[in-house]
TORBAKOL-474415 format. One record per residue: y, z, x of N, C-alpha, C in turn. Coordinates in steps of 0.2 Angstrom, whole numbers, plus 5000, padded with zeros to 4 digits. Atoms other than C-alpha are relative to their C-alpha. Example, Ala and Ser with C-alpha at 12.3 -4.5 7.8 and 13.67 -1.06 7.14 Angstrom:
<recs>
(rec (4994 5000 5004) (4978 5039 5062) (5006 5000 5004)) (rec (4994 4999 4996) (4995 5036 5068) (5005 5003 4996)) 
</recs>
This chain:
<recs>
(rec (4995 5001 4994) (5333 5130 4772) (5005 4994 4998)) (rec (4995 5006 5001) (5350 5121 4770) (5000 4992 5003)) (rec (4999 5006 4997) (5355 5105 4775) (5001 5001 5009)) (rec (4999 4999 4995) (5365 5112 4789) (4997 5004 5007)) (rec (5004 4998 4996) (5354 5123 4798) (4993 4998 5001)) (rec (5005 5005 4999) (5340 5111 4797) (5003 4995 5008)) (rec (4997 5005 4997) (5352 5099 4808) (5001 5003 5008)) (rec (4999 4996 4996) (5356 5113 4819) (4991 5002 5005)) (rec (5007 4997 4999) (5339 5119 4820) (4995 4994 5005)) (rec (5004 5008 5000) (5330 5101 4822) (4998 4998 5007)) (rec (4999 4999 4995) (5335 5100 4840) (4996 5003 5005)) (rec (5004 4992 4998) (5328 5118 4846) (4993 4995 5000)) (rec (5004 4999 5001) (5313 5112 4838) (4996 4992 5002)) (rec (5002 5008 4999) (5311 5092 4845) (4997 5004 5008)) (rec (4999 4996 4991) (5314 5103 4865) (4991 5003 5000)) (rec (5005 4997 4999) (5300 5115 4861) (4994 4995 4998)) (rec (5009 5002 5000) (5285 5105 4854) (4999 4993 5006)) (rec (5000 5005 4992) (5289 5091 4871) (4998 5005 5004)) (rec (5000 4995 4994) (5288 5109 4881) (4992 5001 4998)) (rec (5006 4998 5001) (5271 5112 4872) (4996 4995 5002)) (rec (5003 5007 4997) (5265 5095 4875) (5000 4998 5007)) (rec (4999 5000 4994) (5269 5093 4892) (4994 5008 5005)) (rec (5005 4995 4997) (5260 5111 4896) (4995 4997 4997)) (rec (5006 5006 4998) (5244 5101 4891) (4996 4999 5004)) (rec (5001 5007 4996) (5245 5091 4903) (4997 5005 5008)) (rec (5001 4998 4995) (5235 5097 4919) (5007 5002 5006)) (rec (4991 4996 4996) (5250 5108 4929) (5001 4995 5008)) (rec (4996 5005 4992) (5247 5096 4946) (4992 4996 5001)) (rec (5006 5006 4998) (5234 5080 4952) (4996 5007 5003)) (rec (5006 4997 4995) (5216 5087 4958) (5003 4999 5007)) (rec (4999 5000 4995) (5221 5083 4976) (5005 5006 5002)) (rec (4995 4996 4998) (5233 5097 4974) (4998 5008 4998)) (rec (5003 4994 5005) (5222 5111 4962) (4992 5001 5005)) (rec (5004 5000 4998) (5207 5108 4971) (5001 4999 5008)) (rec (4999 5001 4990) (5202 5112 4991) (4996 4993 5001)) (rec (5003 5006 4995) (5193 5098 5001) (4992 5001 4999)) (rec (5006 4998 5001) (5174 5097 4999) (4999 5005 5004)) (rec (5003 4995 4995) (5163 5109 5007) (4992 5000 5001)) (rec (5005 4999 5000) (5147 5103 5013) (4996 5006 5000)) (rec (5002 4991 4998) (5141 5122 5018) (4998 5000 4993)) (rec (5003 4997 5008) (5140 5125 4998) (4998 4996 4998)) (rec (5005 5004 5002) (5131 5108 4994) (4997 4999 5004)) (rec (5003 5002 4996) (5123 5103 5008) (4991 4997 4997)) (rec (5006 4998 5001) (5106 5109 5003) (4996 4999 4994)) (rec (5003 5002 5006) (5105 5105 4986) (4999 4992 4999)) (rec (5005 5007 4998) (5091 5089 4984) (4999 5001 4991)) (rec (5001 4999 5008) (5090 5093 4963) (5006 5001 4996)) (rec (4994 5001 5004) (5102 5085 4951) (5003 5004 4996)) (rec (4998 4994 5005) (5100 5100 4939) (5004 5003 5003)) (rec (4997 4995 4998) (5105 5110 4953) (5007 4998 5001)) (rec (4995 5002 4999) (5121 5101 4957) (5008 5001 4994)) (rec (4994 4998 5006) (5137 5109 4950) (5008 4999 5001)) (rec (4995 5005 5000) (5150 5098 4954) (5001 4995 4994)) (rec (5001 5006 5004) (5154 5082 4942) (4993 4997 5002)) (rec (5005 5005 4995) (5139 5069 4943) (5003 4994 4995)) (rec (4999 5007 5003) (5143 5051 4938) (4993 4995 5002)) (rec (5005 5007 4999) (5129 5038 4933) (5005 4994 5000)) (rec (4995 5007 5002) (5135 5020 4934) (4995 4996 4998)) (rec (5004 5003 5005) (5129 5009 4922) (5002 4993 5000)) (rec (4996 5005 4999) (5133 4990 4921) (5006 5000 4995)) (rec (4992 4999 5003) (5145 4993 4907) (5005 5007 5002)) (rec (4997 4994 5003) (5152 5009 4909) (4998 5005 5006)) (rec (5000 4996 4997) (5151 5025 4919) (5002 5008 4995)) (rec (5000 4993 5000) (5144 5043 4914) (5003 5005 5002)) (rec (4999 4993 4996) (5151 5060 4918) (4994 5005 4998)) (rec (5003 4995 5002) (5137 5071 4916) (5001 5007 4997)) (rec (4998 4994 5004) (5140 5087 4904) (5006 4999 4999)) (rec (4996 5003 5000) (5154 5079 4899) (5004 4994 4996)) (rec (5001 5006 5004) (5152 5062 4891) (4996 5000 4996)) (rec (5006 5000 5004) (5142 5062 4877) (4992 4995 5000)) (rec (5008 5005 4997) (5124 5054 4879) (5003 4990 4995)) (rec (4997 5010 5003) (5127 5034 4879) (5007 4999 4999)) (rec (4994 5002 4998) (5146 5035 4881) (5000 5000 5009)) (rec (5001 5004 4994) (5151 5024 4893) (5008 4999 5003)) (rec (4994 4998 4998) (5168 5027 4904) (5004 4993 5002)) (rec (4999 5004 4996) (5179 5013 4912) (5002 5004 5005)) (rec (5002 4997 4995) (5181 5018 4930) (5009 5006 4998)) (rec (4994 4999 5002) (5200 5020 4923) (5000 5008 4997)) (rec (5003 4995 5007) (5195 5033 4909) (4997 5007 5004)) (rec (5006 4992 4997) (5181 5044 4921) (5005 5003 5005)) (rec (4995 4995 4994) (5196 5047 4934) (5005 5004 4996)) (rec (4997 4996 5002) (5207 5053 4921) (4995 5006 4996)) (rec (5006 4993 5004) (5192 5065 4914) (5000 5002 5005)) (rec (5002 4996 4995) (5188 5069 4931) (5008 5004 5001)) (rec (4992 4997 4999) (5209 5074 4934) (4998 5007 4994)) (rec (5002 4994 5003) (5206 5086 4918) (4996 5004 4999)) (rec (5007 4994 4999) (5191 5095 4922) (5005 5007 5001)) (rec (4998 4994 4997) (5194 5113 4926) (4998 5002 5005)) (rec (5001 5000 4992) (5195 5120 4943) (4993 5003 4999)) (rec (5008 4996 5002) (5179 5129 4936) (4995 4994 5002)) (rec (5008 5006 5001) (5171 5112 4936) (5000 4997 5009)) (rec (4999 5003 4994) (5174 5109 4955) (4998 5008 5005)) (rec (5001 4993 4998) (5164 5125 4963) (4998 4996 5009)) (rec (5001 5003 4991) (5160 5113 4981) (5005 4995 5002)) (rec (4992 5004 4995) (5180 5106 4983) (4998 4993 4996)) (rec (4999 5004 5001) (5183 5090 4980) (4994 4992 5003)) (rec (5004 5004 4999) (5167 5081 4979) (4997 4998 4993)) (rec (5004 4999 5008) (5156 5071 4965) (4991 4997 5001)) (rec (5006 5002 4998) (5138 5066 4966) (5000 4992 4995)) (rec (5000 5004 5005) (5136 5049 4960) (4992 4994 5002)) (rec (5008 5006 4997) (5119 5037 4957) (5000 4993 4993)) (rec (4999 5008 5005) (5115 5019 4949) (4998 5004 4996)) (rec (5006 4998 5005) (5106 5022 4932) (4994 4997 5003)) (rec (5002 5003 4999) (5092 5021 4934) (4993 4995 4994)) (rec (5002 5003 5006) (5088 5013 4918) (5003 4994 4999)) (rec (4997 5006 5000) (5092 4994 4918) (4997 4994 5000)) (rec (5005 5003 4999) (5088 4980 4918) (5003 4994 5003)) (rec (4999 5004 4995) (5086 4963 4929) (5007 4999 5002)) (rec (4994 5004 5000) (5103 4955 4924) (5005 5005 5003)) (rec (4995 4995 5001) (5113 4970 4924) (5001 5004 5008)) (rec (4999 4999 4995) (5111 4974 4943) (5006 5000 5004)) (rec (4993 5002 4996) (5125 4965 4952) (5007 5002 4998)) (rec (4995 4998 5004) (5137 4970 4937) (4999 5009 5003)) (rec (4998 4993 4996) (5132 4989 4944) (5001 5001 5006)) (rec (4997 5000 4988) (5136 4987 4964) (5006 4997 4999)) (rec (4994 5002 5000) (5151 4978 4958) (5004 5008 4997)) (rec (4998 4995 5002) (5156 4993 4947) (4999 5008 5004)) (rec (5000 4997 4996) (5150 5005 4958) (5004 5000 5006)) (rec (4997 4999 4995) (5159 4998 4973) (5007 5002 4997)) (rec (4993 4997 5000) (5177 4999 4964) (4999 5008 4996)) (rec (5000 4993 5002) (5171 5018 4956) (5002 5004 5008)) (rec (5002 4994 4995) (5168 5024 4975) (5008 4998 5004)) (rec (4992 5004 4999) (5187 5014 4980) (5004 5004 4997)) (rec (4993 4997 5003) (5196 5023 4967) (5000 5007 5002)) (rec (5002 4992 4998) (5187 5041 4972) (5003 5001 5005)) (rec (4997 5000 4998) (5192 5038 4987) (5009 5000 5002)) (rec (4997 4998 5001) (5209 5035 4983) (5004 5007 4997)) (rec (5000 4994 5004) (5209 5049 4974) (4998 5007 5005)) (rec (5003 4995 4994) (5203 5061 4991) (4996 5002 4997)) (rec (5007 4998 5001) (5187 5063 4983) (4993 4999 5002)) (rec (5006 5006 4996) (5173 5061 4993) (4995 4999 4994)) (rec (5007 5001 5003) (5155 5055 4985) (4994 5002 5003)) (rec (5006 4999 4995) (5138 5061 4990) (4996 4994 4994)) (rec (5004 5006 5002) (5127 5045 4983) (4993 5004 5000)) (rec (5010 4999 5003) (5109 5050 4973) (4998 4994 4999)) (rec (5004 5004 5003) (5095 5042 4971) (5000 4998 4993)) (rec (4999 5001 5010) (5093 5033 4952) (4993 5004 4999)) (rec (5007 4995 5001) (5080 5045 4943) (4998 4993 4994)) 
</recs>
């Protein structure tokens, strides 16, 4: 390829991979992809397996997403909201709800650091029009 049609060319090709990058990007915010919870289709389910919505544990450092973060990675609440924004509408079959419960693996110290973490995870969901349904720590 010459020089000139390189320079010509160069342009074209800066446009398109910003146009590929950008489609990427979730096309619009959950509040706008997803409808509104719908107890009716969870209601009833008491079994975490069954639960097929996001589930978040909250741990003193960090914040799980189940089937989704890898075992022992640890989210900041920053991090799980942008993961939770990317899911696919596939991952959101009861609207715009998440199950979320402490670990319940812990220990003494690490308590007060999960109720703090917790309260700003159920803050920012909020935020975000997601309700929460709160589990038990298994």
């Amino acid at each position: 390829m010459n020089t000139r049609r390189f320079l010509l060319t160069w342009p074209f090709l800066v446009i398109l991979g910003s146009a590929v990058e950008a489609n990427s990007q979730p096309a619009r915010p959950l509040r706008e992809r997803i409808p509104e919870a719908d107890p009716a289709k969870y209601g009833g389910t008491q079994e975490g397996s069954r639960w097929a919505n996001p589930f978040l544990t909250v741990h003193g450092s960090g914040i799980q997403i189940e089937d989704v973060t890898r075992p022992g990675e640890l989210l900041s609440i920053q991090s799980a909201l942008l993961m939770l924004e990317t899911l696919p509408d596939s991952a959101w079959p009861y609207g715009r709800v998440v199950a979320v419960s402490e670990s319940g693996l812990q220990g003494r110290d690490e308590h007060p650091e999960i109720e703090k973490l917790l309260r700003q995870l159920l803050a920012a969901l909020a935020k975000m029009d997601v309700k929460v349904t709160l589990w038990p720590s298994a």
